[in-house]
KEKE-3310 file (N, C-alpha, C; in steps of 0.2 Angstrom, whole numbers, plus 5000, padded with zeros to 4 digits):
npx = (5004:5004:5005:5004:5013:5005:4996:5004:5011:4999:4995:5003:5005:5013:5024:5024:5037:5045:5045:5052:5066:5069:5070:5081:5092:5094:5089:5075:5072:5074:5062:5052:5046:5030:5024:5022:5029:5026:5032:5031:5025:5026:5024:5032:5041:5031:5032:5047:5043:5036:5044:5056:5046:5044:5056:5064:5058:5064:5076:5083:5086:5099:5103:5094:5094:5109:5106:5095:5102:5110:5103:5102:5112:5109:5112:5108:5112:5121:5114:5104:5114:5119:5107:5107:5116:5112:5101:5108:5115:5104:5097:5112:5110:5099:5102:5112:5104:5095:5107:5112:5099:5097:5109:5106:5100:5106:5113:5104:5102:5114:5124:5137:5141:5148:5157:5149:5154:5163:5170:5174:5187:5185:5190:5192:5178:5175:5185:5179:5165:5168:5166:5169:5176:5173:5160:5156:5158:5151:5139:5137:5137:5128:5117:5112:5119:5123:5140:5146:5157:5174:5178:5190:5199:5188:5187:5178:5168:5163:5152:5146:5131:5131:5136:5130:5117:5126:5128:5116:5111:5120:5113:5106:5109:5115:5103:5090:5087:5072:5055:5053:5064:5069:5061:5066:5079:5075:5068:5078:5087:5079:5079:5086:5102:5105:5091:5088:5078:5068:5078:5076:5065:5065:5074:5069:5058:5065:5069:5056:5052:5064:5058:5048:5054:5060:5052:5046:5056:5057:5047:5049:5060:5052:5046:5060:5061:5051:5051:5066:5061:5050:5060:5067:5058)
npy = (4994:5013:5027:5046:5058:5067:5060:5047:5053:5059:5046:5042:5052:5060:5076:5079:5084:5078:5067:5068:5073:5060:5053:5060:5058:5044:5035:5030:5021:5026:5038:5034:5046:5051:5056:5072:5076:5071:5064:5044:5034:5018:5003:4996:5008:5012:5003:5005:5017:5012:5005:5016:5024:5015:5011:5024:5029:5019:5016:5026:5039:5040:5029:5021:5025:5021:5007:5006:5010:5000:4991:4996:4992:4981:4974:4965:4958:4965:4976:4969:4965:4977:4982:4972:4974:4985:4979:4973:4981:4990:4980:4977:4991:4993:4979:4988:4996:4989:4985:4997:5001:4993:4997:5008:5006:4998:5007:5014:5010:5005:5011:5013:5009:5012:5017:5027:5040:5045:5059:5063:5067:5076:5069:5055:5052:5052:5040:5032:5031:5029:5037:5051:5066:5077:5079:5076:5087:5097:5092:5096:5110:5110:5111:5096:5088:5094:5096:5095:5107:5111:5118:5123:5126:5126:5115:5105:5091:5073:5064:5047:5046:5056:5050:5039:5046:5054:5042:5038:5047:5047:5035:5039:5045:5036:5033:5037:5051:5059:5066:5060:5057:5070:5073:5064:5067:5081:5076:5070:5083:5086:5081:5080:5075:5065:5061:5049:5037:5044:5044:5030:5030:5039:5029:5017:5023:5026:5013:5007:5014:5010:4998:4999:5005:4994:4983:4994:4990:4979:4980:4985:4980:4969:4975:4979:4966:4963:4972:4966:4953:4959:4968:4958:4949)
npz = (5000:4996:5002:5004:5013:5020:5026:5030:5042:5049:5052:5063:5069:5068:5061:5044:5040:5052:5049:5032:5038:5047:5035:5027:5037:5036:5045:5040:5024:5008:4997:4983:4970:4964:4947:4950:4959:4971:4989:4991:5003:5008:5014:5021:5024:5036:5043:5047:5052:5065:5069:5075:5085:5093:5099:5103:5116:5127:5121:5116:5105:5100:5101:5093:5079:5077:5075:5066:5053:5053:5048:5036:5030:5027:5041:5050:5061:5069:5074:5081:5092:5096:5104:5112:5120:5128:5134:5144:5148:5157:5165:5174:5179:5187:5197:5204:5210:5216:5228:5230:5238:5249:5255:5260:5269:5278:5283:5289:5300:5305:5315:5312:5300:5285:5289:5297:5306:5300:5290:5275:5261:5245:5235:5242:5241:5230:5225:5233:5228:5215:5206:5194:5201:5197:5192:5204:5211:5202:5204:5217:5216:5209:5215:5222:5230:5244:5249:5268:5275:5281:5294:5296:5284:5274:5264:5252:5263:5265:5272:5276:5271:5263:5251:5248:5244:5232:5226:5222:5212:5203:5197:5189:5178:5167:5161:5149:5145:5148:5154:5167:5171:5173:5184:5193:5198:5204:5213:5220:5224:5230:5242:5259:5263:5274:5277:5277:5275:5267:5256:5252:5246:5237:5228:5227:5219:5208:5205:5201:5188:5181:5179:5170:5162:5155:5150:5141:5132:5129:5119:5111:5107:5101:5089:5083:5077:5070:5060:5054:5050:5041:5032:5026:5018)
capx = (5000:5007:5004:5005:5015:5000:4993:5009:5010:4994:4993:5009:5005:5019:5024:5029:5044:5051:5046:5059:5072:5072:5075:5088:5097:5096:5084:5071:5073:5073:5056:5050:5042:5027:5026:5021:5036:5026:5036:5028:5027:5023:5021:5040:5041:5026:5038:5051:5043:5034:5050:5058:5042:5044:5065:5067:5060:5068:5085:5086:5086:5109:5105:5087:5096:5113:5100:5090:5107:5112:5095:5101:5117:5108:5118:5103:5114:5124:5109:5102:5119:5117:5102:5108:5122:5106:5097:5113:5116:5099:5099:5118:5108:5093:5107:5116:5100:5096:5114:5111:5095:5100:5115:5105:5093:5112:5115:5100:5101:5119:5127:5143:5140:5149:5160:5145:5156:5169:5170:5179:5189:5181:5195:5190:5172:5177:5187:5173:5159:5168:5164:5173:5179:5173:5154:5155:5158:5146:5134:5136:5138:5120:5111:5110:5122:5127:5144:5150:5165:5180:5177:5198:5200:5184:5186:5172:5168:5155:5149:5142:5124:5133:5141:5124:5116:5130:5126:5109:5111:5121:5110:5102:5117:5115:5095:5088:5082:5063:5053:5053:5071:5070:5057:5069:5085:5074:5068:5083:5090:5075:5079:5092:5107:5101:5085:5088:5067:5066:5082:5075:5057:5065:5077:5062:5052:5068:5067:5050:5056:5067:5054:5046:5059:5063:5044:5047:5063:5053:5042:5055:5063:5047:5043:5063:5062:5045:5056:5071:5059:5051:5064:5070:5052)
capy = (5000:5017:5032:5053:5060:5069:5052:5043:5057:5057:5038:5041:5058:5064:5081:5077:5087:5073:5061:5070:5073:5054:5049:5062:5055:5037:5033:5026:5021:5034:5035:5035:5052:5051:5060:5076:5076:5069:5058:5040:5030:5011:4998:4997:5014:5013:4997:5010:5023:5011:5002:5022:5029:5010:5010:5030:5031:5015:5017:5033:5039:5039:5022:5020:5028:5017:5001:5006:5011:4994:4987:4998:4991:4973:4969:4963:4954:4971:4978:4965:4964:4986:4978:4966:4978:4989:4976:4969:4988:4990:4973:4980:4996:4988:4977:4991:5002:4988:4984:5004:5003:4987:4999:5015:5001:4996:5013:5020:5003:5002:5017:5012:5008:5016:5024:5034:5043:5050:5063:5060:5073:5073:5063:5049:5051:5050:5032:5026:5029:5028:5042:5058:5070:5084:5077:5076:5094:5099:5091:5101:5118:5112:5107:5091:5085:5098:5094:5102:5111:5111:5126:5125:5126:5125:5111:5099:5084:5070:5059:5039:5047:5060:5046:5035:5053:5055:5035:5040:5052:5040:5030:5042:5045:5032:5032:5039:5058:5060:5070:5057:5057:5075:5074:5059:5072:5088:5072:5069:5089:5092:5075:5080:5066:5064:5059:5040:5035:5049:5044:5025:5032:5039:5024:5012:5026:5023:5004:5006:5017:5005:4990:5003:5006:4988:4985:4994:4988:4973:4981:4988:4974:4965:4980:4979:4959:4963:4975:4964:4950:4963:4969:4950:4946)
capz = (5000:4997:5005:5005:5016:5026:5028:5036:5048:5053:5054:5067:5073:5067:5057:5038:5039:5054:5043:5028:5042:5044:5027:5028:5042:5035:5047:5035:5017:5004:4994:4976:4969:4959:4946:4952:4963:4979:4990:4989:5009:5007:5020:5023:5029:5041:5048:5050:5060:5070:5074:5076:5089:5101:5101:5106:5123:5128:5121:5114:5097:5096:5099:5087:5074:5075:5075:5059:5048:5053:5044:5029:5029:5028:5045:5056:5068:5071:5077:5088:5096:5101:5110:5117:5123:5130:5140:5149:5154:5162:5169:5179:5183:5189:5202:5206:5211:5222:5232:5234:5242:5254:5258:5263:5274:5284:5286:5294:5304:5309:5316:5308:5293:5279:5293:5298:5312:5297:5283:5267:5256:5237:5232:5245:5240:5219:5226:5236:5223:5208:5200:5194:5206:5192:5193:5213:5213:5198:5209:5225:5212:5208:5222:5221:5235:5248:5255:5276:5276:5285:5299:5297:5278:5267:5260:5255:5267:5263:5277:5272:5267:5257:5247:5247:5240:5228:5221:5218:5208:5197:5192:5181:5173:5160:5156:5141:5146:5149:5160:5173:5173:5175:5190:5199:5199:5206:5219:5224:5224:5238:5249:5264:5263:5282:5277:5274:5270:5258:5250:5250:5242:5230:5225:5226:5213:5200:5201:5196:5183:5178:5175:5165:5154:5154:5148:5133:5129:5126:5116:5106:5103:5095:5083:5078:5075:5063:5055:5051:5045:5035:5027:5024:5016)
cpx = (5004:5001:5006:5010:5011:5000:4997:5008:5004:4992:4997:5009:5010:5019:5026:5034:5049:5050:5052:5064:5073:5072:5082:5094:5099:5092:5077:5074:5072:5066:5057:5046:5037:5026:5025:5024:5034:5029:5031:5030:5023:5023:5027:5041:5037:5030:5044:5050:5039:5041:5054:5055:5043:5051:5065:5064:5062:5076:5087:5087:5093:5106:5100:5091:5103:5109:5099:5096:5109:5109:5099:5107:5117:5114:5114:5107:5118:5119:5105:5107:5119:5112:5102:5112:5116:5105:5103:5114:5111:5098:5104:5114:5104:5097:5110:5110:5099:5099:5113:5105:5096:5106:5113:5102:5097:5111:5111:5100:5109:5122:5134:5145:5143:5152:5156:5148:5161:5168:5174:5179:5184:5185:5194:5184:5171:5180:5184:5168:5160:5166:5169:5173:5173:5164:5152:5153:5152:5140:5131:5134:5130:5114:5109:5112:5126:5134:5144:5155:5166:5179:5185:5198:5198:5182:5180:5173:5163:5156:5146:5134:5125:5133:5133:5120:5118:5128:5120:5106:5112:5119:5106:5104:5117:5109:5094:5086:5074:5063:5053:5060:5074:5067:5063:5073:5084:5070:5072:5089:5087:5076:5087:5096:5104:5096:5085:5083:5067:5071:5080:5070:5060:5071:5071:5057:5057:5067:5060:5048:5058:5063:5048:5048:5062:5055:5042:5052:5059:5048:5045:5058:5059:5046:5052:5062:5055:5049:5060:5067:5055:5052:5066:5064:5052)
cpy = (5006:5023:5040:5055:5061:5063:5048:5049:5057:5050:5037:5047:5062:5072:5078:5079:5083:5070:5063:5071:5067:5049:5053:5061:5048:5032:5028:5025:5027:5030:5036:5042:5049:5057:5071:5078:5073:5064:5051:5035:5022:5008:4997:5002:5015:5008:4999:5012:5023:5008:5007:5023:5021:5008:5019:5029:5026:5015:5021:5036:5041:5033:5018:5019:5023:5009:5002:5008:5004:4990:4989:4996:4983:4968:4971:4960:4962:4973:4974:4964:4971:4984:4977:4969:4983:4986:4974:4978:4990:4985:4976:4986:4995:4982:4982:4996:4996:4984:4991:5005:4998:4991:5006:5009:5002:5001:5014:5015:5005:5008:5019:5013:5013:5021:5030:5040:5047:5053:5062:5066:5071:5069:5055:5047:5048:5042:5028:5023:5026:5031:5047:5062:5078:5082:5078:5084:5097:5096:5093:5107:5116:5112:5101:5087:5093:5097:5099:5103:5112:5116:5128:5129:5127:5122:5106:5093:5081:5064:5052:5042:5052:5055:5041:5041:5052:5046:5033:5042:5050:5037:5033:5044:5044:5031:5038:5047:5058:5065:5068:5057:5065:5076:5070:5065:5081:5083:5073:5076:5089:5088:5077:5075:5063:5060:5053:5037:5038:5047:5037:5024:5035:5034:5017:5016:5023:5018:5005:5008:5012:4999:4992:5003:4998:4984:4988:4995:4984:4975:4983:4985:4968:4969:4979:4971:4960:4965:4972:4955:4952:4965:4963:4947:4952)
cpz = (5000:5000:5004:5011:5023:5030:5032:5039:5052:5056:5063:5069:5076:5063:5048:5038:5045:5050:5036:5032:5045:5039:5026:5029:5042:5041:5043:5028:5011:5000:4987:4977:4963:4955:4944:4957:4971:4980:4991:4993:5006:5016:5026:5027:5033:5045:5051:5057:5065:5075:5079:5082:5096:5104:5107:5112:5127:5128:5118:5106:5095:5094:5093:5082:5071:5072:5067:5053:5048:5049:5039:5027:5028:5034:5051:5063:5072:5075:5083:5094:5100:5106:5114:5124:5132:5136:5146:5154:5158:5168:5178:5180:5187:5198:5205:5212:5219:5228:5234:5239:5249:5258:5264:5269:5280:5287:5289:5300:5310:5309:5313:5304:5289:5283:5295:5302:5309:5291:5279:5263:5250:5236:5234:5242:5233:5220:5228:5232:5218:5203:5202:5201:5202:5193:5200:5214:5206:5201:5214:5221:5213:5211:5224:5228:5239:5253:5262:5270:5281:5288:5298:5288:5272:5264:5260:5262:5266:5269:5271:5267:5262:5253:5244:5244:5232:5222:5219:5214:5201:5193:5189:5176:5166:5158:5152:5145:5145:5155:5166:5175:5177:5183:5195:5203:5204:5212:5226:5226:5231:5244:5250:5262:5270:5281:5273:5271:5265:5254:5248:5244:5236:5226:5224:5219:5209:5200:5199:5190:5177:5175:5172:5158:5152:5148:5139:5129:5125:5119:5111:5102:5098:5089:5078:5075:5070:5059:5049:5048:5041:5027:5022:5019:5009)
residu = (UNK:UNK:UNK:UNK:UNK:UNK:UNK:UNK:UNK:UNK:UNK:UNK:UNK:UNK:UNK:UNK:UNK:UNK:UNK:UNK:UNK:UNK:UNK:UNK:UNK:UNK:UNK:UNK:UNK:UNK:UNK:UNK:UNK:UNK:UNK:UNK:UNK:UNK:UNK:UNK:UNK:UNK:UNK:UNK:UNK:UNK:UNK:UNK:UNK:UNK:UNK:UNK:UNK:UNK:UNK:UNK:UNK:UNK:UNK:UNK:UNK:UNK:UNK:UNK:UNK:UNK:UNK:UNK:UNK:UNK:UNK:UNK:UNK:UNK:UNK:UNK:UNK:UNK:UNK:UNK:UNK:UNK:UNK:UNK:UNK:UNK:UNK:UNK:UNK:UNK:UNK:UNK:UNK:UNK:UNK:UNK:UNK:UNK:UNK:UNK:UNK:UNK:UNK:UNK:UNK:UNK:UNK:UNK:UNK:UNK:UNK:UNK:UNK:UNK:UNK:UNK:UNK:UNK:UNK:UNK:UNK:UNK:UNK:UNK:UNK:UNK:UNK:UNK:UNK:UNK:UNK:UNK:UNK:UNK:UNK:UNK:UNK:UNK:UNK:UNK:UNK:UNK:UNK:UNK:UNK:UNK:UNK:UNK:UNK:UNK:UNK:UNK:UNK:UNK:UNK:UNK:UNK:UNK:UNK:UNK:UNK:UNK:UNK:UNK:UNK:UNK:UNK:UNK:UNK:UNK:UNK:UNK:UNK:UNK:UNK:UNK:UNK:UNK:UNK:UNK:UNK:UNK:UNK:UNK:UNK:UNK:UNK:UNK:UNK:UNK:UNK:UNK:UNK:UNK:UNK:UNK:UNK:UNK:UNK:UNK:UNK:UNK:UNK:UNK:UNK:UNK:UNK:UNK:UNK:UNK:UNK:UNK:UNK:UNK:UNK:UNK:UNK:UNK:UNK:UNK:UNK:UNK:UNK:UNK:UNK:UNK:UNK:UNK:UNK:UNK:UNK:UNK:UNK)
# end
């Protein structure tokens, strides 16, 4: 079946000028014009940019985009293998969210814990967490994490619920941008480090988050496997 421009867009509630900025991009197939110069969508292109609108808010349209060049390259294993790449890394985020939420639990438990009793330079806090020193502090700039200071010195100091803060933050690091991702990070700006519960509620909201976005990986993943036998047909 072919179709008008209008007509795919509407179908996909899209604009037709995205729809010409992904042919551009290599994103979908290039079209035939009829001869009146209209461009001229088939069935194929409707398997595009339904594959295109079920990838992007799952894994993002760098990663959408590499995916569907892959198709146009006829190198479908390429592309299932990005995927593949995807889900493993949600998976390890998904464990790591909850090793950090079992870690705040210790902490509010065990007065100890995570040396509750000692401050740590940034430099300690960047070895602890494992993350940059330059993000640590781009963090504090922005409200996000409030280091003390040294009454002697000035210099930052993060206590254990600093550091459990600071690896919360983290995990938003690597997911796709959305407005929920923006809601998490202006969460976790207004939650004290102190405040152990509140930093738990909002680590328990991300993994729900997370089996969201896990949810329509899957879904992602079935529209590219139509696609790639599709194309193959």
């Amino acid at each position: 079946m072919t179709m008008r421009p209008k007509k795919l867009a509407e179908r996909f509630r899209i604009s037709a000028s995205t729809i010409r900025n992904y042919e551009a991009k290599g994103l979908i197939p290039p079209t035939e014009r009829s001869p009146n110069g209209y461009r001229i969508y088939t069935d194929l292109h409707a398997a595009y940019l339904s594959c295109i609108q079920a990838m992007a808010q799952p894994f993002g349209m760098e990663v959408t985009a590499e995916v569907l060049r892959c198709l146009h390259q006829n190198k479908p294993q390429y592309a299932m293998w990005i995927i593949r790449e995807k889900e493993i890394a949600l998976y390890e985020e998904k464990e790591k969210l909850e090793r950090l939420i079992e870690d705040i639990r210790v902490y509010s438990i065990e007065s100890k814990a995570w040396c509750a009793d000692k401050l740590f330079t940034i430099k300690e806090a960047s070895e602890l967490t494992q993350i940059p020193k330059s993000a640590i502090r781009y963090w504090d700039q922005a409200g996000y994490v409030r280091a003390d200071r040294d009454p002697a010195n000035h210099y930052r100091r993060y206590s254990g619920s600093h550091l459990l803060k600071i690896r919360l933050i983290q995990m938003l690091q690597s997911t796709v941008y959305s407005e929920e991702t923006v809601n998490f990070r202006q969460s976790i700006a207004a939650v004290e480090h102190t405040d152990l519960q509140a930093l738990v509620n909002v680590a328990e909201n991300i993994r729900g988050y997370l089996d969201k976005i896990l949810e329509s990986q899957m879904r992602g993943i079935l529209n590219l496997y139509e696609l790639i036998q599709f194309t193959k047909a």
